[in-house]
N, C-alpha and C positions, 0 to 999 in steps of 0.2 A: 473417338474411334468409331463410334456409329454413323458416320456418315463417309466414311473411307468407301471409296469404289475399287471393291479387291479385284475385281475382274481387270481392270485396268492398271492398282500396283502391281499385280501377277504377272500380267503385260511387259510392263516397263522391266522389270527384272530379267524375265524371259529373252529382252531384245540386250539388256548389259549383259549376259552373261553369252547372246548369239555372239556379238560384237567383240566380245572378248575373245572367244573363239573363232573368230571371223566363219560364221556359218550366215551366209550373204540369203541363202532360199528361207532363211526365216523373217528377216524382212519383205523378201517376194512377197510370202504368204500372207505377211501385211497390207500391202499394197494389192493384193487382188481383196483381202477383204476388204479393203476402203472404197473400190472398185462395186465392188458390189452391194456395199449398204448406202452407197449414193444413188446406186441404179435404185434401189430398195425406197429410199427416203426421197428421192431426187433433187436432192442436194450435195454439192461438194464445198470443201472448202479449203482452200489451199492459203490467203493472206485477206482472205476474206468470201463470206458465204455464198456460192453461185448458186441460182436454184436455175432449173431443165426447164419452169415455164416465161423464165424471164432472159435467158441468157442460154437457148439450146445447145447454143454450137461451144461456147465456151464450156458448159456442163459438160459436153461429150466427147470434149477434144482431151478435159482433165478427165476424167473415167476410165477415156481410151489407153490417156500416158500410165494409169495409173494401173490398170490392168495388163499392158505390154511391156510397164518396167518391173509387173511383178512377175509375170509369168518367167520372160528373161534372168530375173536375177537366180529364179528359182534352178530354170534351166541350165545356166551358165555355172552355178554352184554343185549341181548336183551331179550335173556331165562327167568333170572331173572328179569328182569325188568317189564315182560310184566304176568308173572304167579301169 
């Protein structure tokens, strides 16, 4: 139990019980933060690690998808939900 990363079980619970509920802008909100602690780290990693000084375009082409499929999902969920 002392090496458990509760931040990350809390996480993963947090997205079963979005999904359960199909609340789609709580994944957004994932996906802009992946977004921006790549920008942060300058690394993504999607099937494997791209770092920003070896591989720019591909870093920022994932970054970009990753912050425009999250702002969207956020959007797109919350449009409906809130009109």
């Amino acid at each position: 139990m002392k090496n458990i990363k509760w931040f990350t079980a809390v996480a993963l619970v947090v997205l079963a019980v979005a999904s359960y509920y199909e609340w789609y802008w709580v994944w957004g909100v994932l996906f802009v933060y992946w977004a921006v602690t790549s920008i942060q780290g300058g690394q993504a990693f999607i099937v494997e690690t791209i770092t920003r000084r070896q591989n720019p375009v591909l870093f920022w082409f994932i970054t970009a998808m990753w912050g425009g499929f999250g702002a969207w999902y956020v959007w797109a969920d919350l449009t409906w939900r809130l009109a």
